[in-house]
Phi, psi and omega in degrees: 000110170315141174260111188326145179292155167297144206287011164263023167255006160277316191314101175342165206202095183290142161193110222052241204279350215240131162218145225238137133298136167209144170229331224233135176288359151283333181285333176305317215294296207296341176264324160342281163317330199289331207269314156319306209298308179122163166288156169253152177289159142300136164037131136281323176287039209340125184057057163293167174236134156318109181298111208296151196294143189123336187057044204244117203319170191283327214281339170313121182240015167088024192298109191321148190260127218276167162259156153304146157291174162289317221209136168239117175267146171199138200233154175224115159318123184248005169331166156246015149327321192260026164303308199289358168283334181266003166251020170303165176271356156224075180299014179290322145330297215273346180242043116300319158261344178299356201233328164304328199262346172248081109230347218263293175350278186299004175246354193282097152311101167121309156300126173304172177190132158278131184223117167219153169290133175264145164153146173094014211072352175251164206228059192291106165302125182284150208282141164056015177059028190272165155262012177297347159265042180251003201273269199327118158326307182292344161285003177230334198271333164111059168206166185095230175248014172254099174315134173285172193201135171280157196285173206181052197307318174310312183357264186345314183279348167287351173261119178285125159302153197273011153201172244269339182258139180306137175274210152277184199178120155202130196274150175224104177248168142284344193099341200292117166225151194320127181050051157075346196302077220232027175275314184295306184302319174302291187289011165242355160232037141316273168352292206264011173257006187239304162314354173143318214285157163247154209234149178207150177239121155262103165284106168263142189250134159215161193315170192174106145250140178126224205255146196240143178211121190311189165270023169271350157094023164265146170289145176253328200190128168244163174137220210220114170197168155283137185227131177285141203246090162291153169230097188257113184228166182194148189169197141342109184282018164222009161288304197306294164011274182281312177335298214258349181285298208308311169345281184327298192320291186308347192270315187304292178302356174213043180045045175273118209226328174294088171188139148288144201204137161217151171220122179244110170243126153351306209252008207222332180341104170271181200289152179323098182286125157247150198307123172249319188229168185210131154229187196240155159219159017264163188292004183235010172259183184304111235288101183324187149193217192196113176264187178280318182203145200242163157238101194237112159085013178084026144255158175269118190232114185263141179276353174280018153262340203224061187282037164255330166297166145256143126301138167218150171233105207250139171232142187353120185107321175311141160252333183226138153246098200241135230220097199236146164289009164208182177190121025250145153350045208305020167096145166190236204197113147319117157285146160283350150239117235242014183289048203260347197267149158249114187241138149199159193308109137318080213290128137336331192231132157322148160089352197269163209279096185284016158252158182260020157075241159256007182297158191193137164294111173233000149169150170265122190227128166268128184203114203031275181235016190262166194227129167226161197209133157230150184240144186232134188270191172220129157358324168221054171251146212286116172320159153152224166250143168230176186210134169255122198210101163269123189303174163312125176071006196274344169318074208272160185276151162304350174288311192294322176283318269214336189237046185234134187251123181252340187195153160252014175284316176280171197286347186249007189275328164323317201281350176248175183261142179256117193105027209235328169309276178332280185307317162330271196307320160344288186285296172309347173273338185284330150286319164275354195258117182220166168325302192274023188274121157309138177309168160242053146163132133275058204278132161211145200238105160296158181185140149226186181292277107208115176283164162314118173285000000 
């Protein structure tokens, strides 16, 4: 006599968003399975997209594509912050680069080349376009034929080019603009990022005697130290590229060994960093893990379904739950403020409450393109999933924090920039951040509780 299916095999058999019927005993053997196999979570990417033929990253956002230029406009902040390289006590460095950058000019085939002082809202073109009349003192400090000038970064992107193709553009700054005011400088190289252009920075640290000054345009620091120098360009991304690598090289070769290079292009953009491991802290309350499968809310969830999660299983005593895109950890650098994350609740149910309650973000640590995030739970907060999502271009490289003046309180902020953090990410969301964009990291975390014996 056949035997009736089990009576928890008349019942629908939920998972996630899917709910499978079974009446029949083929429909026992298919809730069976479902039920060994585990439910899938939802999505951690929302609108994940299919890595498109071609092998080309998720991170593509269809950015128009630029022609080469023509034409290299080049502007030298002529503030007078940028005085003390030319009173160092060996300033060979600093018209080391200035020589770098008209041999790198003058080697660009095809290009045309501009040279101007920037500052005041003006754009003064220099006699015979070299930049070697940044040599002079007097070009910062305001004598001679040079008017003093408060800085004006924005300029540069205000000089048109003489023809119909975006040209190429490198700024030669410290960054320091009056009260942090880095809007102006965005928005005037908005434009040529909505045409197309990438934006790449070389951060050089070089000798610098005299006054170091915040942007309220107070001192902080007189003497003899390295100060950091940028070379801010946008174009073409093998222009950009090629520009600030040849630089760099020539910089290399006459023992400038402090200096950094980012080139943020659209279309190079990488892929959606996501969570591989977790560990607990502090290492001496009871020890947390990472199970295989969770039960949450009266489902079964196996992580060989849902390898875009971490799992957890936390127990009395944990406090921080941190959570990385490698393992083991090689160590890396904070920004002080770690608002760069987006946390919310994963709902398990249709209609369910996407905050995330008392869960917190308590630091982000950065290492090259890698991530750690630790979160801290609170005891009575509801098992389930949450997702952490920092946007598109919102990433930031460890340089940019590690050469960012955040306070003027430690022994080492002369030696940094103030607003270069801000101003970074600022210019990589505008390249990189579009509608069709993937965030750049996605952490998401399953977790319950360790019940009580």
């Amino acid at each position: 006599m056949e035997q009736p299916p089990h009576a928890w095999a008349k019942a629908p058999v939920s998972c996630g968003f899917r709910t499978l019927g079974a009446t029949a005993r083929a429909g026992a053997v298919v809730s069976a399975l479902a039920l060994l196999a585990g439910c899938r979570l939802p999505d951690c990417l929302p609108n994940k997209a299919p890595k498109p033929a071609g092998g080309q990253p998720s991170g593509v956002t269809g950015q128009p594509k630029l022609s080469p230029a023509q034409e290299l406009l080049i502007g030298i902040d002529g503030s007078g912050s940028m005085l003390g390289h030319t009173r160092a006590a060996n300033p060979r460095q600093w018209e080391t680069m200035l020589q770098a950058i008209k041999t790198t000019a003058n080697a660009s085939n095809g290009l045309s080349v501009r040279t101007f002082r920037i500052g005041g809202g003006n754009a003064q073109e220099l006699p015979n376009n070299t930049a070697s009349a940044a040599k002079d003192p007097c070009f910062f400090q305001g004598c001679g034929s040079y008017a003093s000038v408060p800085s004006s970064l924005q300029t540069l992107w205000q000089v048109q080019g003489k023809g119909k193709i975006m040209p190429l553009r490198l700024l030669v700054s410290d960054l320091e603009v009056n009260d942090v005011d880095i809007s102006s400088l965005i928005g005037s190289i908005q434009p040529d990022i909505r045409r197309g252009a990438s934006v790449g920075v070389l951060a050089l640290r070089l000798p610098f005697t005299g006054d170091v000054f915040n942007t309220k345009a107070k001192t902080i620091f007189t003497g003899s130290l390295n100060r950091p120098v940028y070379l801010l360009a946008t174009g073409e991304a093998s222009q950009v590229n090629s520009l600030l690598s040849s630089i760099r090289k020539e910089m290399s070769l006459r023992g400038v060994s402090a200096q950094e290079l980012s080139v943020i292009d659209a279309q190079s953009a990488p892929e959606t960093l996501l969570a591989t491991h977790i560990d607990f802290e502090p290492q001496g309350a009871p020890p947390s893990y990472s199970p295989g499968s969770l039960r949450l809310q009266g489902r079964r969830y196996n992580q060989g379904k849902n390898q875009d999660y971490v799992f957890a299983q936390i127990n009395p005593g944990t406090t921080s739950v941190l959570i990385s895109s490698v393992n083991p950890w090689p160590g890396g650098t904070s920004p002080r403020d770690f608002m760069l994350a987006r946390l919310e609740r994963i709902p398990l149910n249709p209609g369910g409450n996407g905050s995330p309650g008392g869960i917190r973000i308590t630091n982000l640590s950065f290492s090259g393109t890698q991530l750690r995030m630790g979160l801290t739970i609170p005891k009575d907060a509801q098992p389930g999933a949450i997702r952490a999502t920092i946007p598109a271009g919102s990433l930031p490289e460890p340089w940019w924090i590690t050469w960012n003046r955040d306070s003027t309180d430690t022994t080492d902020a002369k030696e940094k920039t103030d607003g270069l953090l801000p101003l970074m990410i600022a210019l990589s969301q505008q390249v990189r951040a579009a509608p069709n964009a993937p965030p750049a990291a996605a952490f998401c975390l399953a977790f319950d509780f360790a019940k009580s014996n």
